[in-house]
N, CA, C and O atoms as a Tinker XYZ file with bonds, in Angstrom:
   364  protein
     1  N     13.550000   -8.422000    2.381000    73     2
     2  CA    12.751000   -7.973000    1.254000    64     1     3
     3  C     12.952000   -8.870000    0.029000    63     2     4     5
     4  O     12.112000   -8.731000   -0.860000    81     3
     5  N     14.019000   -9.855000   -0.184000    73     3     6
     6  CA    14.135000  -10.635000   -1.344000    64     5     7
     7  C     12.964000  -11.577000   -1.200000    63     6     8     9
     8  O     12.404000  -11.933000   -2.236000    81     7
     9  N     12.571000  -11.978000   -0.149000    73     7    10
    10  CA    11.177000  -13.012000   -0.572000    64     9    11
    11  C     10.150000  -12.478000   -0.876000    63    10    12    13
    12  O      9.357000  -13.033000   -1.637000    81    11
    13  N      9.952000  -11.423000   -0.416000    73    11    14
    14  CA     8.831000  -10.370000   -0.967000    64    13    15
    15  C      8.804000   -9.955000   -2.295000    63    14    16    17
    16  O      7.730000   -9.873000   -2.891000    81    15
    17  N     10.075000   -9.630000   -2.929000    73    15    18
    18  CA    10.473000   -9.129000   -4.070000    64    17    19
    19  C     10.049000  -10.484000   -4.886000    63    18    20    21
    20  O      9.260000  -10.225000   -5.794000    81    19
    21  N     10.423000  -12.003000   -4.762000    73    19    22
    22  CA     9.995000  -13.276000   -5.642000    64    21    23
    23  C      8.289000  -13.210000   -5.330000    63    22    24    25
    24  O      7.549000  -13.182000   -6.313000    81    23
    25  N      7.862000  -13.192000   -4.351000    73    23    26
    26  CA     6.791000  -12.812000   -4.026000    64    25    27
    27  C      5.956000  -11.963000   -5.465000    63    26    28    29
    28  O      5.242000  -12.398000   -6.369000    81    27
    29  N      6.384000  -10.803000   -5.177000    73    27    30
    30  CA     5.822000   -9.912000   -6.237000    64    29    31
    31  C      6.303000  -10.267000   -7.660000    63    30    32    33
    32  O      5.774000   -9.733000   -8.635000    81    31
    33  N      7.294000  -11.157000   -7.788000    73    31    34
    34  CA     7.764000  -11.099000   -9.680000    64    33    35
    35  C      6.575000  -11.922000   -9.476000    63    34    36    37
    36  O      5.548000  -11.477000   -9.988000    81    35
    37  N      6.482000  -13.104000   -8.794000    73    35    38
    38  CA     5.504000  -14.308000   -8.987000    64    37    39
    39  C      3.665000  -13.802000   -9.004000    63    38    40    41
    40  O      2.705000  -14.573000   -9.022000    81    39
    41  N      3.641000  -12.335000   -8.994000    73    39    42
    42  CA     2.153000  -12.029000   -8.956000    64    41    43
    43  C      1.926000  -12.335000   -7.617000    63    42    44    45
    44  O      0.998000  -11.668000   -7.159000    81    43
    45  N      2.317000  -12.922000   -7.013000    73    43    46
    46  CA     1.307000  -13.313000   -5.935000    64    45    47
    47  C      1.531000  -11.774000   -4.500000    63    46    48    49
    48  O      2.170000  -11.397000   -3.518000    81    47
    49  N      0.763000  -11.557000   -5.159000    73    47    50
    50  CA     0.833000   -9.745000   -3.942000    64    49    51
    51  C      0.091000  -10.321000   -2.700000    63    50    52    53
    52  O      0.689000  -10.195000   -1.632000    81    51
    53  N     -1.223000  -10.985000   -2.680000    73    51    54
    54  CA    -1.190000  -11.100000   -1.261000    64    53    55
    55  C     -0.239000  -12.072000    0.002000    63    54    56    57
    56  O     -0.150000  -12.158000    1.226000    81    55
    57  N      0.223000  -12.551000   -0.973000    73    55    58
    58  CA     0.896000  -13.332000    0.362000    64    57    59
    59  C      1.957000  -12.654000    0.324000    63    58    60    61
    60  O      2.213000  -12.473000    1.515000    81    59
    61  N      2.960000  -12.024000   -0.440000    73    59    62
    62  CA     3.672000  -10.908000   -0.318000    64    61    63
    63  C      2.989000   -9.830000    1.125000    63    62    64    65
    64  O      3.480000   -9.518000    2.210000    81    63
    65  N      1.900000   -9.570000    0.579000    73    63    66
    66  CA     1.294000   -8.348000    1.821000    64    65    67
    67  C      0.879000   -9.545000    3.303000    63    66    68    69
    68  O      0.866000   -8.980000    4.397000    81    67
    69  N      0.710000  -10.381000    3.306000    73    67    70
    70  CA     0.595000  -11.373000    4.161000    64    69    71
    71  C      2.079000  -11.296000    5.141000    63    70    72    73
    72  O      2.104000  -10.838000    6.283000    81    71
    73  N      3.290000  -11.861000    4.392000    73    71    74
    74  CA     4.037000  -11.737000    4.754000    64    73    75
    75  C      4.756000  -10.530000    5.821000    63    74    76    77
    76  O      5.299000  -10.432000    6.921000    81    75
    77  N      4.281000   -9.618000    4.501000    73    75    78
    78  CA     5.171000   -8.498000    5.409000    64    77    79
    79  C      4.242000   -7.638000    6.346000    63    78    80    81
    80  O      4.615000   -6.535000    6.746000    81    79
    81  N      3.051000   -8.164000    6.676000    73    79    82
    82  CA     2.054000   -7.480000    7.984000    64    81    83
    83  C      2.915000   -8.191000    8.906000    63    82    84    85
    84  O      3.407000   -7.572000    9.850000    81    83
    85  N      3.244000   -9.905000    8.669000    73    83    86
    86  CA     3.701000  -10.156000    9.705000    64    85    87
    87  C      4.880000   -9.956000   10.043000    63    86    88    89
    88  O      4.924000   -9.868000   11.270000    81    87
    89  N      5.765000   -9.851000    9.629000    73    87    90
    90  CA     7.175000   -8.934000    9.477000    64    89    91
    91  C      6.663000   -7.812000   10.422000    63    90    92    93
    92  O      7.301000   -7.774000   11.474000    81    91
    93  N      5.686000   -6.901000   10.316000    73    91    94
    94  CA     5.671000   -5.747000   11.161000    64    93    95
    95  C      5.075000   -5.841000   12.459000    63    94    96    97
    96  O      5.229000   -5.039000   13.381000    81    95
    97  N      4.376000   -6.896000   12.460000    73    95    98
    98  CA     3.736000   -7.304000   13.736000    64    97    99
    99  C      4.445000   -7.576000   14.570000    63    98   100   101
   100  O      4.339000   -7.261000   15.755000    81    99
   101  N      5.805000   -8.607000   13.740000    73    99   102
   102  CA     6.846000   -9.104000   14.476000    64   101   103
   103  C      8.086000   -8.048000   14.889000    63   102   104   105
   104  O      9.204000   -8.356000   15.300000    81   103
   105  N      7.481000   -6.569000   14.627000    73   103   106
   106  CA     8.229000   -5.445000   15.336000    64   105   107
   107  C      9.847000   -5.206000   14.434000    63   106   108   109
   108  O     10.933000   -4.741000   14.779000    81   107
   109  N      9.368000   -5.729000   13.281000    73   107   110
   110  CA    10.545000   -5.326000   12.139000    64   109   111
   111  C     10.529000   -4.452000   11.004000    63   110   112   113
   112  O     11.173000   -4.286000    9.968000    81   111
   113  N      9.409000   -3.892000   11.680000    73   111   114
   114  CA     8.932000   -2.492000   10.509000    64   113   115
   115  C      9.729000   -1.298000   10.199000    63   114   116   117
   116  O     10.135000   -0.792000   11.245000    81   115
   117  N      9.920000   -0.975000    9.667000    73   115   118
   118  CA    10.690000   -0.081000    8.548000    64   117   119
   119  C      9.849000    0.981000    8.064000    63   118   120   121
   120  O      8.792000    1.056000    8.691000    81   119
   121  N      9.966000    1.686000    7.294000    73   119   122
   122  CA     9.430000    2.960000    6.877000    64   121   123
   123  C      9.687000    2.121000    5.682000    63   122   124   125
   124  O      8.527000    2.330000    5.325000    81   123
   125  N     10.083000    1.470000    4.872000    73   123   126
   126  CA    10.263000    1.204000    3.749000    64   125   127
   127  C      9.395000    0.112000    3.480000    63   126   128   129
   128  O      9.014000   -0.099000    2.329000    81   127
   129  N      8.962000   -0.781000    4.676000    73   127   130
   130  CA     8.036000   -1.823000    4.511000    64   129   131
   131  C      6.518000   -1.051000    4.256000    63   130   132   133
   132  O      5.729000   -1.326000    3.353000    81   131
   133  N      6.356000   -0.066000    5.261000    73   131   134
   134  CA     5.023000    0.771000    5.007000    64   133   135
   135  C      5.111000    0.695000    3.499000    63   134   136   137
   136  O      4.278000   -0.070000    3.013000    81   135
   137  N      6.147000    1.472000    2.390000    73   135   138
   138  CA     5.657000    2.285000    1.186000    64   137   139
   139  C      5.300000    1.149000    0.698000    63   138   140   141
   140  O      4.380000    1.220000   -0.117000    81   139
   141  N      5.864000   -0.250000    0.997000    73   139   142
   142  CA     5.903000   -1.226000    0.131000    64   141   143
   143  C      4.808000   -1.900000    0.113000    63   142   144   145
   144  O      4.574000   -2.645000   -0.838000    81   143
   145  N      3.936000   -1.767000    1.153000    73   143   146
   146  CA     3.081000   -1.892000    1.547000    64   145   147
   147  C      1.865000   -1.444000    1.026000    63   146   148   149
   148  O      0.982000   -2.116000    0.494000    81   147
   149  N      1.914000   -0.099000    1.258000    73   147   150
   150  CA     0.818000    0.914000    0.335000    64   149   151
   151  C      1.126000    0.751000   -1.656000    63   150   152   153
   152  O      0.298000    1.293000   -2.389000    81   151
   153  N      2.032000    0.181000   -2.135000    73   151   154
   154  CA     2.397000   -0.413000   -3.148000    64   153   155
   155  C      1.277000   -1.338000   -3.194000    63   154   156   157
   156  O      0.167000   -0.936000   -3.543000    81   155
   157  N      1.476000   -2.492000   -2.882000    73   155   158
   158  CA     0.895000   -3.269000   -2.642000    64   157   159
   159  C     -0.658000   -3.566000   -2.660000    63   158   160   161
   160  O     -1.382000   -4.201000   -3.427000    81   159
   161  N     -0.872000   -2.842000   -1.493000    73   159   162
   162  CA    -2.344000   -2.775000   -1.347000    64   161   163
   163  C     -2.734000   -2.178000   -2.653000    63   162   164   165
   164  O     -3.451000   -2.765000   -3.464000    81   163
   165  N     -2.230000   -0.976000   -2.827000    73   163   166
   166  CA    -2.661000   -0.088000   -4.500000    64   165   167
   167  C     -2.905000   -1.052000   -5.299000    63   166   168   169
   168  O     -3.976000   -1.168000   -5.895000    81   167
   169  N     -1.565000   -2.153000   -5.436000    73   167   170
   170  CA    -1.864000   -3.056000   -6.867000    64   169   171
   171  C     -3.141000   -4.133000   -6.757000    63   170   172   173
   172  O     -3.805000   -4.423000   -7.753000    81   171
   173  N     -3.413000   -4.703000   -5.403000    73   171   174
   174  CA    -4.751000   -5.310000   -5.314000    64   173   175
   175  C     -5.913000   -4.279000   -5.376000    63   174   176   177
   176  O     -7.026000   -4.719000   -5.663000    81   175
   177  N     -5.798000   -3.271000   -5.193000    73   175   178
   178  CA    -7.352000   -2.224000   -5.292000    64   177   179
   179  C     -7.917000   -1.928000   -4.382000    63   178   180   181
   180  O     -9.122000   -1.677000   -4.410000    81   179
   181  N     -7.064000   -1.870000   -3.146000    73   179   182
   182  CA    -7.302000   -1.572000   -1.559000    64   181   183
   183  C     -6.982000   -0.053000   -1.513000    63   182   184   185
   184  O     -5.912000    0.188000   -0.955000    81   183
   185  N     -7.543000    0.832000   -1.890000    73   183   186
   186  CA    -6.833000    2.309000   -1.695000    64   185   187
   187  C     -6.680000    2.632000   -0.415000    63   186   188   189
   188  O     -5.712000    3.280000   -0.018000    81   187
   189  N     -7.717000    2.167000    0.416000    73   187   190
   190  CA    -7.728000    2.356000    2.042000    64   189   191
   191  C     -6.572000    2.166000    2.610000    63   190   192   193
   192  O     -5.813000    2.980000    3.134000    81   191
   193  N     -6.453000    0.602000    2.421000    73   191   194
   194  CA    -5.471000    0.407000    2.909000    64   193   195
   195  C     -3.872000    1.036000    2.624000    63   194   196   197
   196  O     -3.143000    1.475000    3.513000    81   195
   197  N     -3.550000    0.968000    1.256000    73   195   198
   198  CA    -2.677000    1.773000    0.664000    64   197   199
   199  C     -2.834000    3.341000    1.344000    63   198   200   201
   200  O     -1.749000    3.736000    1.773000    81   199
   201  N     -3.778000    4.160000    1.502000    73   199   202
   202  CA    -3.322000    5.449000    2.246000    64   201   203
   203  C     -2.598000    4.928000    3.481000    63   202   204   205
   204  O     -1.379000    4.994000    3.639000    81   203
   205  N     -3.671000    4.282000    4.541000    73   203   206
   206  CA    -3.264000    3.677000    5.241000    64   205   207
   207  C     -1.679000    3.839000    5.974000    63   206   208   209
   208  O     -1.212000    4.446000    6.937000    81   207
   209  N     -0.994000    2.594000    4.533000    73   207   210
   210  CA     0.355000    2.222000    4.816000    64   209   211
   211  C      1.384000    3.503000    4.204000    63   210   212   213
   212  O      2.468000    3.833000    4.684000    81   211
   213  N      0.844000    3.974000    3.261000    73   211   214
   214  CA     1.271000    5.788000    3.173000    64   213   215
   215  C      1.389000    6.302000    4.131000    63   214   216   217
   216  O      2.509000    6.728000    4.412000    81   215
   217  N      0.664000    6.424000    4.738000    73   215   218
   218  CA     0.709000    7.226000    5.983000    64   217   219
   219  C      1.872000    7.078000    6.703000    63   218   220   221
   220  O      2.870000    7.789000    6.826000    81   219
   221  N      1.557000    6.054000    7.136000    73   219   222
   222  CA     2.380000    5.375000    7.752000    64   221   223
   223  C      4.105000    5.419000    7.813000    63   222   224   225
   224  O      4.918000    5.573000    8.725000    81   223
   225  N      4.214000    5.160000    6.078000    73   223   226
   226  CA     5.355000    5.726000    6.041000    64   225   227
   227  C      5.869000    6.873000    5.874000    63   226   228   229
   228  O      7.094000    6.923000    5.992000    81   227
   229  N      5.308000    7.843000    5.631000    73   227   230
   230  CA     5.183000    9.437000    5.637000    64   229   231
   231  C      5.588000    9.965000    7.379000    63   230   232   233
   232  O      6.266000   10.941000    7.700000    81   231
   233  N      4.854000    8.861000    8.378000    73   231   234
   234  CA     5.370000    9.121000    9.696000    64   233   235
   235  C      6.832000    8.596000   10.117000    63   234   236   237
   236  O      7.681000    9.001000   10.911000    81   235
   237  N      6.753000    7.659000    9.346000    73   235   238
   238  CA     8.279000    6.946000    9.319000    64   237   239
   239  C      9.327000    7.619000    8.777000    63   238   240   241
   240  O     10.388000    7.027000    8.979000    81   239
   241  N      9.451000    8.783000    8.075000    73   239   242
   242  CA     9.755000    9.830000    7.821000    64   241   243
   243  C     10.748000    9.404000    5.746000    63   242   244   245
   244  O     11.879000    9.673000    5.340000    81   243
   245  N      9.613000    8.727000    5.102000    73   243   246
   246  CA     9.791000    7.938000    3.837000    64   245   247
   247  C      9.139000    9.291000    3.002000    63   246   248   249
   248  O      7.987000    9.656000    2.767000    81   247
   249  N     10.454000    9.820000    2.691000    73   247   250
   250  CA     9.828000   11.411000    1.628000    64   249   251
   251  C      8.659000   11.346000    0.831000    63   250   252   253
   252  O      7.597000   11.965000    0.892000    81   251
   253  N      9.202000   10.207000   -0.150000    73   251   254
   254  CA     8.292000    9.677000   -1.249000    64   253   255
   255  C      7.003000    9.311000   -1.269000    63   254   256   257
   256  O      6.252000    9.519000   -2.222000    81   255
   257  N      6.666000    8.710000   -0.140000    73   255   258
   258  CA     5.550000    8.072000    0.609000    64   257   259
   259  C      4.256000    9.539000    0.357000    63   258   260   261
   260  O      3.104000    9.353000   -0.033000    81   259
   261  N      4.752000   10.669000    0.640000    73   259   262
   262  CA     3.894000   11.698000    0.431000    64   261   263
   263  C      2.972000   11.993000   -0.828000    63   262   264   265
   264  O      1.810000   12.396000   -0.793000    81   263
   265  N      3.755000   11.700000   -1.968000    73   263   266
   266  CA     3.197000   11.676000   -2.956000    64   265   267
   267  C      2.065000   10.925000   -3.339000    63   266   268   269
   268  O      1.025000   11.446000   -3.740000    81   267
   269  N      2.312000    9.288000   -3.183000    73   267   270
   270  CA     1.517000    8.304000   -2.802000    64   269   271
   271  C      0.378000    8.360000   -2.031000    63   270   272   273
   272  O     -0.620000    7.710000   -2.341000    81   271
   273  N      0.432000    9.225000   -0.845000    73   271   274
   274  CA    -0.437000    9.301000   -0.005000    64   273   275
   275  C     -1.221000   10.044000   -0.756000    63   274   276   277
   276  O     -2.380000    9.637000   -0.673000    81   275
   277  N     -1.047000   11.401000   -1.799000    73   275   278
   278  CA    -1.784000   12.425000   -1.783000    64   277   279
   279  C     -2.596000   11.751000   -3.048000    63   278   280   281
   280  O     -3.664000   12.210000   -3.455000    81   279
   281  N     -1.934000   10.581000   -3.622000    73   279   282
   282  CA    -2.557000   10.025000   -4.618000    64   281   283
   283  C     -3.487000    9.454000   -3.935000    63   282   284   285
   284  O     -4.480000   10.178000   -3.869000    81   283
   285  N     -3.607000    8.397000   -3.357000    73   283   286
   286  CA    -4.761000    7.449000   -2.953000    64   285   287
   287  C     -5.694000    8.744000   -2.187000    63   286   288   289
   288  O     -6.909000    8.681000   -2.374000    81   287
   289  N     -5.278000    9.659000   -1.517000    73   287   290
   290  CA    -6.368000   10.776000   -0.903000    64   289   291
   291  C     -7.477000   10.927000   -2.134000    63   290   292   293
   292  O     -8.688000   10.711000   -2.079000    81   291
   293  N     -6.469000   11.482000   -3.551000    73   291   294
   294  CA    -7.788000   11.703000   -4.604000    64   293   295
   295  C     -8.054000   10.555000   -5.267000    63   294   296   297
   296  O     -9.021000   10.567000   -6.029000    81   295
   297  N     -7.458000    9.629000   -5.161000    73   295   298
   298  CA    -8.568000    8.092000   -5.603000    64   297   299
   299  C     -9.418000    7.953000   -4.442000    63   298   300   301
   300  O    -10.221000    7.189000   -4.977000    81   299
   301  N     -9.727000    8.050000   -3.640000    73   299   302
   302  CA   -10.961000    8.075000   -2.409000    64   301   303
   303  C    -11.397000    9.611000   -2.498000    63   302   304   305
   304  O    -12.513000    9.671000   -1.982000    81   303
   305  N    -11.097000   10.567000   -2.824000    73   303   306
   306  CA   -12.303000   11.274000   -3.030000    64   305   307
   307  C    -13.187000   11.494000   -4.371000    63   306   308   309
   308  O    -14.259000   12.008000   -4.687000    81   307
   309  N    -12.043000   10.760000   -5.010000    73   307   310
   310  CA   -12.942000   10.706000   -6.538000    64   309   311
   311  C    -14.179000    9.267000   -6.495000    63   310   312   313
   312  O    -15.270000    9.210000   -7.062000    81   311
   313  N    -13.601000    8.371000   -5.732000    73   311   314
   314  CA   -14.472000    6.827000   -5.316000    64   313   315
   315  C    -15.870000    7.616000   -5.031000    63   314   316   317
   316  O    -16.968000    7.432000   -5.556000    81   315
   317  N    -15.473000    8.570000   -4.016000    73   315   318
   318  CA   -16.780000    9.128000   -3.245000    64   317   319
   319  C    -17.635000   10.147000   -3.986000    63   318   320   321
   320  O    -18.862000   10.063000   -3.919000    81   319
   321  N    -17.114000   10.986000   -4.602000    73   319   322
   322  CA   -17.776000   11.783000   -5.217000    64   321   323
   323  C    -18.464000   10.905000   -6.638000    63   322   324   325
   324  O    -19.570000   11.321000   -6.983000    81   323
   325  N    -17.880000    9.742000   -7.459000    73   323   326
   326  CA   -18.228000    9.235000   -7.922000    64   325   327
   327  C    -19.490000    7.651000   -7.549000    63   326   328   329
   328  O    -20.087000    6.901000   -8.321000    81   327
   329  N    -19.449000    7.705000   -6.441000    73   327   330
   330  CA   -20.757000    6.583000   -5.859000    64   329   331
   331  C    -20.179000    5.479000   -5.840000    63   330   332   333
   332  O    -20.879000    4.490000   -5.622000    81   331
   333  N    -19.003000    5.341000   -6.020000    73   331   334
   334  CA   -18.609000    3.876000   -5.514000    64   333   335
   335  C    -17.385000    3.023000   -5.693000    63   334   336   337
   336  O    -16.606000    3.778000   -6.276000    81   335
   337  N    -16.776000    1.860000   -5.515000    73   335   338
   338  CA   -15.756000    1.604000   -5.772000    64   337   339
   339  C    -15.083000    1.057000   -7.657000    63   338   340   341
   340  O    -14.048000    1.011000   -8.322000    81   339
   341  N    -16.533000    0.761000   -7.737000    73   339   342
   342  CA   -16.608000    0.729000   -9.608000    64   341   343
   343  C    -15.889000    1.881000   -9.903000    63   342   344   345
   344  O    -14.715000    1.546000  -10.058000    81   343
   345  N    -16.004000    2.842000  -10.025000    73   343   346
   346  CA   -14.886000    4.084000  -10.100000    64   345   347
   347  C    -13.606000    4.225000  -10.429000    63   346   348   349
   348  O    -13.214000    5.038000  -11.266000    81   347
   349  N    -12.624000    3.174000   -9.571000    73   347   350
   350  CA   -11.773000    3.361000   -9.076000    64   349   351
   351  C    -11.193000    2.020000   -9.869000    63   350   352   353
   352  O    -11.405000    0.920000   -9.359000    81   351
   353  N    -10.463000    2.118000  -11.116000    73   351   354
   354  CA    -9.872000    0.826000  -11.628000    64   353   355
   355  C     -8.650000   -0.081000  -10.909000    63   354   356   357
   356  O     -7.478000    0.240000  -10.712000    81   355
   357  N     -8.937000   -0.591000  -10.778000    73   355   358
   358  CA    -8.341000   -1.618000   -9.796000    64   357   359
   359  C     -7.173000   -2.259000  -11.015000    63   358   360   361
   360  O     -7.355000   -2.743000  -12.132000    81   359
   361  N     -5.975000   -2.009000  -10.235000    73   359   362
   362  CA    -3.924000   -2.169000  -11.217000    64   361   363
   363  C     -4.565000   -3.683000  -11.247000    63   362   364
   364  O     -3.928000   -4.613000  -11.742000    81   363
């Protein structure tokens, strides 16, 4: 997680999230990579994806992760009830 962590001081979130898909692909996934993950995605303006990796870690059994999840649930139903992703201010 320290290259991820320079990763993120440096702004650069997608290759941070680049990184650590492949980290999980490569079967080194964590419940802690999920939240960090759904972090992530949140700060680029991916809510999808961010439930997504919520989820995810919520199955991974990441307490916190719940909260998160229930957040991006009402940023996608407010997206929807509001007509679109303009809606939804992007961190």
């Amino acid at each position: 997680m320290k290259k991820v962590r320079k990763m993120i001081e440096k702004f650069d979130y997608w290759s941070a999230i680049e990184y650590m898909e492949r980290e999980i692909k490569e079967g080194k996934e964590k419940g802690e990579f999920f939240l960090e993950l759904g972090h992530l995605y949140r700060g680029v303006g991916e809510i999808k994806k961010a439930r997504e990796y919520y989820s995810k870690a919520v199955k991974a059994g990441v307490e916190e992760a719940k909260e998160y999840e229930e957040l991006t649930e009402y940023l996608l139903e407010e997206k929807i009830s509001n007509g679109g992703e303009n809606e939804i201010q992007k961190h």
